[in-house]
LOSEPA-225665 format. One line per field, with one value per residue (C-alpha): residue number from 1; residue in one letter; chain; y, z, x. Coordinates in Angstrom, 2 decimals. Each point is the difference from the previous one (the first is absolute). Example, Ala and Ser with C-alpha at 12.3 -4.5 7.8 and 13.67 -1.06 7.14 Angstrom:
BEGIN
i: 1 2 $
aa: A S $
ch: A A $
c2: -4.50 3.44 $
c3: 7.80 -0.66 $
c1: 12.30 1.37 $
***
This chain:
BEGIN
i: 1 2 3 4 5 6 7 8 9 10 11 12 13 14 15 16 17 18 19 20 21 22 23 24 25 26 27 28 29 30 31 32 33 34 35 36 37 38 39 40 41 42 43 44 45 46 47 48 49 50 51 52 53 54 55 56 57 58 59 60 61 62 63 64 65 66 67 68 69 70 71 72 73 74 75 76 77 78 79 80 81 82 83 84 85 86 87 88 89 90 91 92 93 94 95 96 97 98 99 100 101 102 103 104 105 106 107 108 109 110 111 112 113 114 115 116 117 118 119 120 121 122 123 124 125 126 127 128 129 130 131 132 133 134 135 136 137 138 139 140 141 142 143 144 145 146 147 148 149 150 151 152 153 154 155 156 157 158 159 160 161 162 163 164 165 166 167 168 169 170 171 172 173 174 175 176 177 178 179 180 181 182 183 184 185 186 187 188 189 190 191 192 193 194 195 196 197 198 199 200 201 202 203 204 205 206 207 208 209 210 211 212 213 214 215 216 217 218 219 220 221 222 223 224 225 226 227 228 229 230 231 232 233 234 235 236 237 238 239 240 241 242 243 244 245 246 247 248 249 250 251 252 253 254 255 256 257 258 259 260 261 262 263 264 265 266 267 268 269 270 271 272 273 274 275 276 277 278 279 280 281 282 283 284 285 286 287 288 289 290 291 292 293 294 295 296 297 298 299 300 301 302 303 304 305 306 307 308 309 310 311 312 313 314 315 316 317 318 319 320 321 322 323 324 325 326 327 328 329 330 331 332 333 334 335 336 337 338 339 340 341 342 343 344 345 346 347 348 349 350 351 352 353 354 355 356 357 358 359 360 361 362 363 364 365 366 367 368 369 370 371 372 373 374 375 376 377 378 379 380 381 382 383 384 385 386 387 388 389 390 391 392 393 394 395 396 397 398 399 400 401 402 403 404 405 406 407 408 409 410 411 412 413 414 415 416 417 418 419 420 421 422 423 424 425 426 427 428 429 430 431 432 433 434 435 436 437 438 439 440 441 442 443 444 445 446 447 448 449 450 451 452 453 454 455 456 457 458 459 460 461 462 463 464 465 466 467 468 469 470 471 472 473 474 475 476 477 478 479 480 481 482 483 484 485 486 487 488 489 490 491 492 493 494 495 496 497 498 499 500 501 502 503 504 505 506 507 508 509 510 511 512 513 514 515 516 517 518 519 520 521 522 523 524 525 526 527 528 529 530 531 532 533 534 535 536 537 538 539 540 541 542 543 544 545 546 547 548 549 550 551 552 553 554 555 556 557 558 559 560 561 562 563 564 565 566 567 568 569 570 571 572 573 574 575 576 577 578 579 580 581 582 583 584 585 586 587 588 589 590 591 592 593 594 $
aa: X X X X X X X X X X X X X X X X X X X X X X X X X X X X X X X X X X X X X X X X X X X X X X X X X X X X X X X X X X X X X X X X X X X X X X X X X X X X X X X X X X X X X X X X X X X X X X X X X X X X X X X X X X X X X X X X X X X X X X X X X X X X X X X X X X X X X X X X X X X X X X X X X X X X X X X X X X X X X X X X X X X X X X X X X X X X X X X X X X X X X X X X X X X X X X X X X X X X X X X X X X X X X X X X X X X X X X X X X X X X X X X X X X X X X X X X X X X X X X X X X X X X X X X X X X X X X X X X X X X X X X X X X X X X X X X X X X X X X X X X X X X X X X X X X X X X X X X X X X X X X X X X X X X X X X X X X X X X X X X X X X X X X X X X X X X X X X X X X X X X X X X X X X X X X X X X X X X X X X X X X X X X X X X X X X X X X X X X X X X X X X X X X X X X X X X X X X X X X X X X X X X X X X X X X X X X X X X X X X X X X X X X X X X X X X X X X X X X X X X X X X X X X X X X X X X X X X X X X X X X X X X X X X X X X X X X X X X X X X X X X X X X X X X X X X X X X X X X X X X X X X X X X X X X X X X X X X X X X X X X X X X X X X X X X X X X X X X X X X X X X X X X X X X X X X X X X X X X X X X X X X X X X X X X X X X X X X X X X X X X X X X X X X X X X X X X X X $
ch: A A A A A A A A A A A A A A A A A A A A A A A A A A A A A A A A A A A A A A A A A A A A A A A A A A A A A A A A A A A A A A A A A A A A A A A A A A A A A A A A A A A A A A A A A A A A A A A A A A A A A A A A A A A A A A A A A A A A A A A A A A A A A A A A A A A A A A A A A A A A A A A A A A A A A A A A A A A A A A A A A A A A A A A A A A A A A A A A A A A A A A A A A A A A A A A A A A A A A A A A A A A A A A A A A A A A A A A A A A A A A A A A A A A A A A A A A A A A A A A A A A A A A A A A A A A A A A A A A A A A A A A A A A A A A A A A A A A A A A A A A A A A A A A A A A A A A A A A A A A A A A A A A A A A A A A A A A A A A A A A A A A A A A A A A A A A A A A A A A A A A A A A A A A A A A A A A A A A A A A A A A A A A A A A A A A A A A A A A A A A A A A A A A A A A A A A A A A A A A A A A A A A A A A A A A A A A A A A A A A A A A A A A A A A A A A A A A A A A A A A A A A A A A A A A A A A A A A A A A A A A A A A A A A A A A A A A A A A A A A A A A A A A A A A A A A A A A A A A A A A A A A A A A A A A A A A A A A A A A A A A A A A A A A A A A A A A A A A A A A A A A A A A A A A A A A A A A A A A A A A A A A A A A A A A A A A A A A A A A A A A A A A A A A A A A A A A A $
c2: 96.56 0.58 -1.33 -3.54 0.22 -3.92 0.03 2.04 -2.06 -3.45 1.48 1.15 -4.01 -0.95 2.93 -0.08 4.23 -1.05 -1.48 3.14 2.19 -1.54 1.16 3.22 0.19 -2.37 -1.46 -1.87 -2.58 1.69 -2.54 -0.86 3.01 1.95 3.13 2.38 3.57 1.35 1.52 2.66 2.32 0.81 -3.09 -0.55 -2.93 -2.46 1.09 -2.15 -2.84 -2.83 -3.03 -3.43 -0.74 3.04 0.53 3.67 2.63 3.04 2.87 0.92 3.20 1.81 -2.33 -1.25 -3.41 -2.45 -3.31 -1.21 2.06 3.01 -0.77 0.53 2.35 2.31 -1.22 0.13 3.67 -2.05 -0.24 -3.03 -2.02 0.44 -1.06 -3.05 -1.22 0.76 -2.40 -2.61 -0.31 0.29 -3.00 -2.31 0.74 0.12 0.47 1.00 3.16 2.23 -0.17 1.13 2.55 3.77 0.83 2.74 2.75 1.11 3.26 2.74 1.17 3.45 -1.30 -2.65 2.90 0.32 -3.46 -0.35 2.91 -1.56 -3.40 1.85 1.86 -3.64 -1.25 2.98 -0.27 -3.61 0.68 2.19 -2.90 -1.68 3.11 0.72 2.61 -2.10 -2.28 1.88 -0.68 -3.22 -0.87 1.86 -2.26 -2.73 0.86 0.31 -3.42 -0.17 -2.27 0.03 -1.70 2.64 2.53 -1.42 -0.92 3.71 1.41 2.22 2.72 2.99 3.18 1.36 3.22 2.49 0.26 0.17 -2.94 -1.14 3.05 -0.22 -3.86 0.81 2.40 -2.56 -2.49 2.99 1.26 3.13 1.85 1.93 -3.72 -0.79 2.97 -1.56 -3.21 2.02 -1.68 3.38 3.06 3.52 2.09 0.33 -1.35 -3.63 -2.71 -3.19 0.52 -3.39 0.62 -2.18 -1.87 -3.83 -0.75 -1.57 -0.38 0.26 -2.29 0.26 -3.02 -1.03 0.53 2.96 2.24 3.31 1.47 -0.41 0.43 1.30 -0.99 1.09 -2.00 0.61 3.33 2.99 3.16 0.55 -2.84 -3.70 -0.44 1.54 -0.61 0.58 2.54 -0.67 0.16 -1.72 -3.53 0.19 0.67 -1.29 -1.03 -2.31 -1.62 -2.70 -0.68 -3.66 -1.03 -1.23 -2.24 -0.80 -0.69 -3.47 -1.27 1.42 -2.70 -2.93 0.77 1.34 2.55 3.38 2.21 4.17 1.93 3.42 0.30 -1.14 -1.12 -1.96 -1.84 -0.87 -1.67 -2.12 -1.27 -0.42 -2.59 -1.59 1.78 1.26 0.93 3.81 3.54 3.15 3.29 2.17 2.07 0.94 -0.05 -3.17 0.87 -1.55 -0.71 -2.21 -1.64 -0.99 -1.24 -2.30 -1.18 -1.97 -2.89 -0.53 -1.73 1.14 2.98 0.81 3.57 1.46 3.06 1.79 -0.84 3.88 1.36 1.90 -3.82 -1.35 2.61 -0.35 -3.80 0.57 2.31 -2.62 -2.42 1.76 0.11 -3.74 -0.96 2.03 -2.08 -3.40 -0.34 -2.84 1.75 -0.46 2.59 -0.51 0.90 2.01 2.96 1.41 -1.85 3.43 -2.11 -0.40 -3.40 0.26 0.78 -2.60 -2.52 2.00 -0.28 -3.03 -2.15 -1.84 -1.73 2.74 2.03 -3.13 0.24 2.93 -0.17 -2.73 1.59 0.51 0.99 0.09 3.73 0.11 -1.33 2.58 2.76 -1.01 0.13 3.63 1.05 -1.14 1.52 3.21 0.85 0.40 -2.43 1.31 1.37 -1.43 2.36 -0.88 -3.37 0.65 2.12 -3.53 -2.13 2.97 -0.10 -4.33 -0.18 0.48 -2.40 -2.84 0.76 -1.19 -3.26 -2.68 -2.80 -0.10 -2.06 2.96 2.64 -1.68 -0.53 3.60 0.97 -1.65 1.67 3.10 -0.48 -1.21 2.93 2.45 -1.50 -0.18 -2.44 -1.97 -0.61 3.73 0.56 -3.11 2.05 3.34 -1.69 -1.48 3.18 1.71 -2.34 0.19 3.88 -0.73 -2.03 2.77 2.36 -2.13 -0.46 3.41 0.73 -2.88 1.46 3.45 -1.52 -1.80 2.72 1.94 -2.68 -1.21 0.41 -0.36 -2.44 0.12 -2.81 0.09 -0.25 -2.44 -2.37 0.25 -0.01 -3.78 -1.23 1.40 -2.38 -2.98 0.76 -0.46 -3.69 -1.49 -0.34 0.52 3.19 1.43 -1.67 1.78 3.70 -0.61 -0.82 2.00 2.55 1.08 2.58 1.29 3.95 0.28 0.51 -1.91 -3.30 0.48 -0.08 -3.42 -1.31 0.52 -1.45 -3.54 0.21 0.45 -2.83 -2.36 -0.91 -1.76 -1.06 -1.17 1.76 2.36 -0.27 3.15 -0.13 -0.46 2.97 2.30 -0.83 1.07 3.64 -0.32 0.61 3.20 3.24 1.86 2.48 -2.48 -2.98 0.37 1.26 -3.47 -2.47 1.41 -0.66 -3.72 -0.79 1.55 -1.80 -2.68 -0.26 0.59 -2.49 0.95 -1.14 -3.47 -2.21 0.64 -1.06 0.46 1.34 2.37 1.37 0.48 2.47 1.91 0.37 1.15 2.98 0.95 0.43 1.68 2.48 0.66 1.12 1.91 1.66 0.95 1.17 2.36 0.95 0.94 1.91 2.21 1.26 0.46 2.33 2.19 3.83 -0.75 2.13 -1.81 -0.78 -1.52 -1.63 -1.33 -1.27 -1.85 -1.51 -1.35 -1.60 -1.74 -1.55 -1.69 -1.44 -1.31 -1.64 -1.39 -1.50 -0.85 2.13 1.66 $
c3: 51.64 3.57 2.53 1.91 3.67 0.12 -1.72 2.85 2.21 -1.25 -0.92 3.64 1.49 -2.03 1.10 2.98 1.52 1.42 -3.19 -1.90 2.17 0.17 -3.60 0.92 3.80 2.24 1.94 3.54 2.45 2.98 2.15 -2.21 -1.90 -2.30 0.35 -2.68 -0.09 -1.45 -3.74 0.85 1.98 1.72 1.88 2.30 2.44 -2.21 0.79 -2.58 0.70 -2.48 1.08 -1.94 1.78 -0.75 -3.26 0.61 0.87 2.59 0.73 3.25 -0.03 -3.27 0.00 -3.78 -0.33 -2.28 -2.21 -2.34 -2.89 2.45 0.87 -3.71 -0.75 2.56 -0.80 -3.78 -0.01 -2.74 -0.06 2.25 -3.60 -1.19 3.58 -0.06 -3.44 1.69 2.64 -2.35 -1.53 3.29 1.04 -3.23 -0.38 -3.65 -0.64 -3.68 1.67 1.57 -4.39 -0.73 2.53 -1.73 2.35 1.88 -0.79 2.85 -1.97 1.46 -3.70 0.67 -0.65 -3.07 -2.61 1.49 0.14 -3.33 -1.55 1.53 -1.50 -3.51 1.09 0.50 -3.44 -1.98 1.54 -0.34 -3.47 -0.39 0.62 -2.88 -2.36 -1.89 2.10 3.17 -1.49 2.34 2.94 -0.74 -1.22 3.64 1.53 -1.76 1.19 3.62 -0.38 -0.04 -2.52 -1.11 2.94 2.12 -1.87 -0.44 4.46 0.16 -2.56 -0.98 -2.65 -1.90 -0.23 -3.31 -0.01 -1.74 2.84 -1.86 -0.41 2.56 0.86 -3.21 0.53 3.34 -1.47 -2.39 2.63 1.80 2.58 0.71 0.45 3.12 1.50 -1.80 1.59 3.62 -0.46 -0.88 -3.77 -1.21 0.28 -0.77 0.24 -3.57 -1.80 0.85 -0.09 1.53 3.38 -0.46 -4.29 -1.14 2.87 1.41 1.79 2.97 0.97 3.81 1.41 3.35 2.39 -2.88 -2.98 -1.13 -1.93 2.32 -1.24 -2.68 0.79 -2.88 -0.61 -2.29 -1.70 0.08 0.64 -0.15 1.02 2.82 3.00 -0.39 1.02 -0.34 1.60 0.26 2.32 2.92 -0.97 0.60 -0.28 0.89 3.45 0.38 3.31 -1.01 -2.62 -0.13 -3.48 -1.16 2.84 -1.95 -1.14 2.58 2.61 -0.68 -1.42 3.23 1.59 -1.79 -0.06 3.90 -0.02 -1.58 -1.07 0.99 -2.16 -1.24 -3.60 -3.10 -1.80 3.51 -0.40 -3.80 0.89 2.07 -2.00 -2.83 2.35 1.25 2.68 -0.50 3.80 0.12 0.77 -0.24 2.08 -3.52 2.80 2.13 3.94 1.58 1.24 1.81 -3.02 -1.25 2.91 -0.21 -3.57 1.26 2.43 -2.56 -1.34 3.85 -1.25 0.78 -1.41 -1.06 -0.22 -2.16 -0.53 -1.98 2.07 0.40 3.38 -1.53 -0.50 3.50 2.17 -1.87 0.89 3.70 0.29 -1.33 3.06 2.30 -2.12 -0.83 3.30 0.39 -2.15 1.10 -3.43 -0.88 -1.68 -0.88 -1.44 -3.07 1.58 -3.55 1.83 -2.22 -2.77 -1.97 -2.76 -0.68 -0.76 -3.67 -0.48 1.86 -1.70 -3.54 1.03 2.01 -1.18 1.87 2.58 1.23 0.38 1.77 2.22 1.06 0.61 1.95 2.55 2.50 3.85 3.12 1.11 3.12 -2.52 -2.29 2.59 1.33 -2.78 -1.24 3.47 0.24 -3.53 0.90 3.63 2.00 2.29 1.71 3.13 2.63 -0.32 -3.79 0.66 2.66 -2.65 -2.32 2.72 0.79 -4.13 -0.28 3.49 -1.55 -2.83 2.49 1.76 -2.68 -0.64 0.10 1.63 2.54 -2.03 -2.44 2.89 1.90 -3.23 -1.02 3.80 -0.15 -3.84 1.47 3.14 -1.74 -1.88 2.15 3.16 2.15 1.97 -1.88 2.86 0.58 -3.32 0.82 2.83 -1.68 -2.60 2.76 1.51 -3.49 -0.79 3.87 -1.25 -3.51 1.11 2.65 -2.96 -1.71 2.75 0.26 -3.98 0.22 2.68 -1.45 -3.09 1.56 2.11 -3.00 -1.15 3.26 0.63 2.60 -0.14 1.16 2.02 -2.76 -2.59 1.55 -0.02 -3.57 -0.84 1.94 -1.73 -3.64 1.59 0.30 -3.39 -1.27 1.54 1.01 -1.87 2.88 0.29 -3.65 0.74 3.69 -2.14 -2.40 2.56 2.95 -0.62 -3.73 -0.29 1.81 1.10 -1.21 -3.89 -0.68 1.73 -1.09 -3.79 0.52 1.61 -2.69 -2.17 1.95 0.20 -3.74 -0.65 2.59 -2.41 -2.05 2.63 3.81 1.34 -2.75 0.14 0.37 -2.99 -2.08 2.11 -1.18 -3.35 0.41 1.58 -2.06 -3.36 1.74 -1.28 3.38 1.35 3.41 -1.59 1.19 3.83 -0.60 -0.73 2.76 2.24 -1.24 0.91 2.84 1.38 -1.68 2.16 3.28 2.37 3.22 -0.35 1.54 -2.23 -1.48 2.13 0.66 3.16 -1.17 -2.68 1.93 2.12 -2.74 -1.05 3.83 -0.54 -3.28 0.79 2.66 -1.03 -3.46 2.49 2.25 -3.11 -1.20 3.48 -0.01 -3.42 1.69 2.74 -2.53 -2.13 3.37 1.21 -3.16 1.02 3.40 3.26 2.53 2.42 -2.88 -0.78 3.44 0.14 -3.18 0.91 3.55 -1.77 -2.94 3.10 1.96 -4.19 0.36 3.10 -0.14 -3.76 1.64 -2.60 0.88 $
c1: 73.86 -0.47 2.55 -1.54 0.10 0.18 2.88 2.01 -1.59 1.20 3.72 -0.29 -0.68 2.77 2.44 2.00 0.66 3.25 1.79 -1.85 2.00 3.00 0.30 0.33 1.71 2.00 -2.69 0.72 -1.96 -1.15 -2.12 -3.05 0.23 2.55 1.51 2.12 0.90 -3.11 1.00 -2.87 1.48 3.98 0.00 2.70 -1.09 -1.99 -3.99 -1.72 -1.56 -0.81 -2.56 0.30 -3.27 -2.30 2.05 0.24 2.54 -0.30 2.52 -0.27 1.68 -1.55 -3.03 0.76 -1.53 -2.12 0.28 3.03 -1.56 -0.62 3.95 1.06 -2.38 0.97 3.93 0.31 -2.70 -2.22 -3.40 -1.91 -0.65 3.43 0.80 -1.54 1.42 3.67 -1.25 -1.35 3.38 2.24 -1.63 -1.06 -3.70 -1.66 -3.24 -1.41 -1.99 2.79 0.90 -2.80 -0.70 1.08 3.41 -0.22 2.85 2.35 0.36 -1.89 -2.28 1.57 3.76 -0.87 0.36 3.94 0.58 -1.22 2.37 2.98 -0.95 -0.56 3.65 1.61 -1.48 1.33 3.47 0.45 -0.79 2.52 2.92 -1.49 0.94 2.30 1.31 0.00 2.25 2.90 -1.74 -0.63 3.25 1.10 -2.01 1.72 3.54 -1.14 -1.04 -3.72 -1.62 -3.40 -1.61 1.38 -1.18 -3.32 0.14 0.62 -2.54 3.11 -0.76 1.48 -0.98 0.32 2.05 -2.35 -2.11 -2.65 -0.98 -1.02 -2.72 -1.76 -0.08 -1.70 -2.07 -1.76 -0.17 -2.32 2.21 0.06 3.06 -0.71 0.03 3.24 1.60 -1.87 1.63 3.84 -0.36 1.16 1.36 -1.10 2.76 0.65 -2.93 -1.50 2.28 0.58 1.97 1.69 1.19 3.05 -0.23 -0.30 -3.25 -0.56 -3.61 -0.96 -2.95 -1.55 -0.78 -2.87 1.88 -1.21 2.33 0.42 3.23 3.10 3.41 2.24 3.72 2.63 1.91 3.60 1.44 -2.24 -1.17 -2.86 -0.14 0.58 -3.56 -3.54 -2.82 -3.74 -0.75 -2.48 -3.43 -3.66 1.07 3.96 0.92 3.84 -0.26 -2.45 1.88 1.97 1.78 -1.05 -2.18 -3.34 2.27 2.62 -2.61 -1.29 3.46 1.03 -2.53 1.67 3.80 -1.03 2.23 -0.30 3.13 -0.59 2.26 1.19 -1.21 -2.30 3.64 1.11 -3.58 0.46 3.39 -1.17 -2.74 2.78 1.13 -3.10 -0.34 -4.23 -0.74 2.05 -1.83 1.89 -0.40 0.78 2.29 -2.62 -0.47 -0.65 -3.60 -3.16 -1.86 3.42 -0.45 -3.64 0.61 2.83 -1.88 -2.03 2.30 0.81 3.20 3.85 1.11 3.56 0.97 2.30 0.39 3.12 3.48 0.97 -0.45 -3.60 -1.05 1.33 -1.35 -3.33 0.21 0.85 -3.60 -1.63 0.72 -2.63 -2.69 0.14 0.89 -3.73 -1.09 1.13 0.98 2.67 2.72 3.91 2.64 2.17 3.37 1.32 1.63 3.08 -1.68 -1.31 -0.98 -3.60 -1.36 0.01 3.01 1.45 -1.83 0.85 3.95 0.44 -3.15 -3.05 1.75 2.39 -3.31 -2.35 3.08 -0.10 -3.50 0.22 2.42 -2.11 -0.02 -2.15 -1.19 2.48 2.84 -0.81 -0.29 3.11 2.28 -1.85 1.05 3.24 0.96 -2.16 0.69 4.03 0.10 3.61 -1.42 -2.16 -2.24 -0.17 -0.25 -2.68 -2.05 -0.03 -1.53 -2.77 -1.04 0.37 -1.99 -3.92 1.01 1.25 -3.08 -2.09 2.01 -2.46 2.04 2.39 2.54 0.38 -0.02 2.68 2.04 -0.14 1.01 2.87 0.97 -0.86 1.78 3.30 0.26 -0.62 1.63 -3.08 -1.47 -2.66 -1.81 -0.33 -1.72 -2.42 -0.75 -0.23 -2.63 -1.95 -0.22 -0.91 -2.55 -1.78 -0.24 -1.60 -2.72 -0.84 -0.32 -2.04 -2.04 -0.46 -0.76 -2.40 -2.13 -0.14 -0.75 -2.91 -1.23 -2.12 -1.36 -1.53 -3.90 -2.31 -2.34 -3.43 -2.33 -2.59 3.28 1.68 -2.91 -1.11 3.86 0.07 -3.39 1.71 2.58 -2.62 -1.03 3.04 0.11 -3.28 -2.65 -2.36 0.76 -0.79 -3.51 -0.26 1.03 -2.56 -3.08 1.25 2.32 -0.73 2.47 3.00 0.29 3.51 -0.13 3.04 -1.46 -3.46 1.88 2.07 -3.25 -1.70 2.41 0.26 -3.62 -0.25 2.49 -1.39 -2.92 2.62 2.17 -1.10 3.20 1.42 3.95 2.03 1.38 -2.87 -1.73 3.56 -0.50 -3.56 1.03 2.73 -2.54 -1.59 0.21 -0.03 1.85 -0.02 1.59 3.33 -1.56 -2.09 2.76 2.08 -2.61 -0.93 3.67 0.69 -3.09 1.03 2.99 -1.34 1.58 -2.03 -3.72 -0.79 -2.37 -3.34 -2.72 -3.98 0.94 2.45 -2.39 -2.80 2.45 1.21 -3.84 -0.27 2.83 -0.93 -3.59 0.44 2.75 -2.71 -2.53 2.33 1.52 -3.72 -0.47 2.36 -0.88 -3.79 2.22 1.93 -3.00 -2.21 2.62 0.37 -0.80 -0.36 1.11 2.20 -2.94 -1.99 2.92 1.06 -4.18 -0.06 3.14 -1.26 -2.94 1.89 2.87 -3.58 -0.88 3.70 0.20 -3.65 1.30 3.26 2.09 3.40 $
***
């Protein structure tokens, strides 16, 4: 059944963009409008603009922009159907059709055959716990305390230790085993056999909760590595993975606070305690594409990474990028504590571990006690060095109550003057926003464009288009089409929708675009909403048109004018040339043309 335009169109009148978006990214007031770090690109200074009025959002800086499905779309990387049932139930809206439209897979077709092994991979090894061979991992299991729902929360399996199994199990499923041996299900080295035999299974899901790779675990003492896991391949990329997050994310959005932690294990504790909203890193580098995935609860997160100085130092890099960020974030203060979180709770029980998790600290707290155990602070010089590394994070302090407390921490135990390091941040911070300055107009500087007479005033009627009524009628009896191909496109489309509606609203022209199959729909919906946004052009009048209708007719006949020039020059000698041009400057003055 084909998708129903009206039906975007109605969950769009009953959907605000702002509250939409605020699901996603911290979102604050700015005059009329709203403004947020755009998700879309390495924003530093927030560029994106959000308006409750238009119902629309425009980024400024890499020209993203659209609707509240566009927003998700664009966010979540689903398709603009799948979009708009995200939307539907972020804000409440049911309607029997979105049901019984056919949902439109995220997966690109090429990748389903992968994702579908690894889901066939996940079914034979969960099997395998039910065996009776995998009645020693399950009875492991057992003794490290996980019961049944755990195991089931976890989709926890067994690998059978032939290694056999599992490829001819594969095999009549209609895998083939060149893509077993893409995904890292086996190994070749001596024969085919699972990679992962006699081992527990952890299963891996991406941001959608698709299966993309298996970690394997012994169980006791054994030979070989503690762990095993999937090797990179089509659908796992590490750095895009965070362990648990399809499901962390929205409990995330109701507990409003999301725990970031070292490993799978560290995750399953604290769901043994109630504790749903937890991610783990699985020991990789903190990187950008973590960071855009945390971005999407937009609630506090609380880091804690192993209490050995590995896990500390990897804490204290994190404080840059989600000061980037402008992410809300506090550190569990476990340094010493080498224990991970399940075995505290396995040898001192739930509360010693919600304890520990809830011993938490401030950014320039945390800093300061990693420094102070980290750095010798004998010397003045030492000293000194401590104050040049806290400086950029008291910079960054958001009130002055907590950046005149810290001063005076800082200045107690290093014996200078509080004041001085006031002035020292003042100083720092003077600096930054020169930088920034800087980046922002080099940033801006390739992107910039000249525009025409002729553009500029078939840019403004677009403009009028967008907000009169009058104007759609003066395009279609005057004008008729624009000369820029982008314009003449959206023109077309409010024309088109202006038979159902007097004045087509914006959003109900982006779902429009947002149907096309064009290479130009992005260049088109970037367009809309940058015009959309346009804060300089006075009100639509009769007056005002009939000037525009002045320019662009004019600059149309000077452009064909010149276009008469060109071809009446072609293979001539420079006295022809200098002739033919004499005549065609009398045609322009006499037609008053530049």
């Amino acid at each position: 059944m084909a998708f129903d335009k009206t039906i975007i169109d109605d969950l769009l009148k009953r959907t605000d963009v702002v509250n939409v978006i605020s699901n996603y990214i911290t979102v604050n007031k700015k005059g009329r409008n709203f403004v947020a770090l755009c998700p879309f690109h390495d924003d530093k200074n927030p560029s994106l603009q959000i308006s409750r009025d238009k119902q629309i959002f425009k980024c400024f800086v890499c020209g993203e922009g659209g609707n509240a499905v566009q927003f998700v779309q664009k966010y979540e990387k689903m398709g603009f159907y799948d979009a708009a049932r995200k939307v539907a139930d972020l804000v409440g809206y049911t309607d029997e059709r979105l049901s019984m439209t056919a949902s439109v897979s995220v997966t690109n077709p090429e990748l389903q055959p992968y994702f579908d092994c690894m889901k066939d991979a996940l079914e034979y090894y969960k099997f395998g716990l039910t065996t009776d061979q995998g009645q020693v991992a399950l009875d492991y299991l057992h003794d490290r305390q996980l019961d049944e729902a755990m195991i089931s929360r976890f989709e926890i399996g067994y690998s059978l230790p032939d290694g056999r199994g599992l490829i001819q199990f594969l095999l009549n499923k209609g895998h083939s085993r060149s893509m077993m041996e893409q995904l890292g299900l086996i190994s070749i080295n001596q024969g085919a056999e699972d990679r992962l035999a006699g081992r527990l299974i952890f299963p891996i899901f991406d941001r959608y909760g698709r299966i993309v790779a298996f970690s394997g675990r012994t169980m006791g003492v054994a030979e070989g590595p503690k762990y095993i896991n999937s090797p990179e391949s089509k659908i796992f990329i590490k750095s895009n993975i965070l362990y648990n997050f399809h499901f962390a994310r929205d409990q995330a959005r109701h507990l409003q606070y999301l725990y970031v932690v070292e490993g799978f294990m560290d995750v399953i504790a604290l769901a043994r305690v109630g504790i749903d909203a937890a991610v783990a890193l699985m020991g990789t580098a903190f990187t950008k594409n973590h960071l855009a995935m945390l971005r999407m609860p937009d609630v506090e997160l609380r880091i804690c990474l192993d209490g050995d100085d590995a896990g500390q130092l990897a804490m204290m890099k994190m404080i840059n990028s989600l000061d980037g960020a402008k992410l809300k974030y506090r550190f569990v203060m476990n340094a010493g504590d080498t224990r991970d979180s399940d075995e505290i709770l396995n040898s001192d029980g739930p509360e010693a571990l919600k304890k520990y998790l809830n011993n938490l600290a401030n950014r320039l707290e945390f800093a300061m006690e990693y420094y102070m155990r980290s750095l010798p602070l004998k010397t003045t010089e030492q000293r000194a060095h401590l104050i040049k590394l806290m400086v950029p994070l008291l910079a960054a302090s958001q009130t002055m109550l907590e950046l005149e407390d810290y001063a005076k921490k800082l200045g107690k135990l290093t014996s200078f003057n509080p004041n001085t390091l006031l002035a020292m941040v003042s100083e720092y911070r003077v600096n930054h926003q020169l930088n920034d300055v800087e980046t922002l107009y080099k940033r801006f500087q390739p992107e910039a464009r000249y525009l025409s007479r002729f553009k500029l005033a078939e840019r403004q009627l677009l403009y009028f288009m967008l907000t009169d009524a009058r104007a759609i009628e003066f395009y279609k009896t005057k004008i008729e089409y624009f000369f820029d191909d982008i314009y003449r496109q959206i023109a077309n489309f409010i024309v088109e929708r202006s038979a159902d509606e007097e004045l087509p609203s914006i959003n109900s022209l982006l779902t429009a675009i947002g149907s096309l199959e064009s290479e130009k729909k992005e260049a088109i919906v970037k367009e809309v909403t940058a015009v959309a946004f346009e804060k300089n052009y006075p009100q639509c009048s009769e007056a005002l048109l009939e000037e525009i209708n002045h320019t662009i007719t004019t600059e149309r006949e000077a452009f064909h004018l010149n276009q008469q020039y060109q071809k009446a020059i072609e293979g001539k000698d420079e006295a022809e040339k200098a002739r033919i041009g004499a005549e065609f400057n009398k045609i322009r003055k006499k037609r008053h043309l530049k």
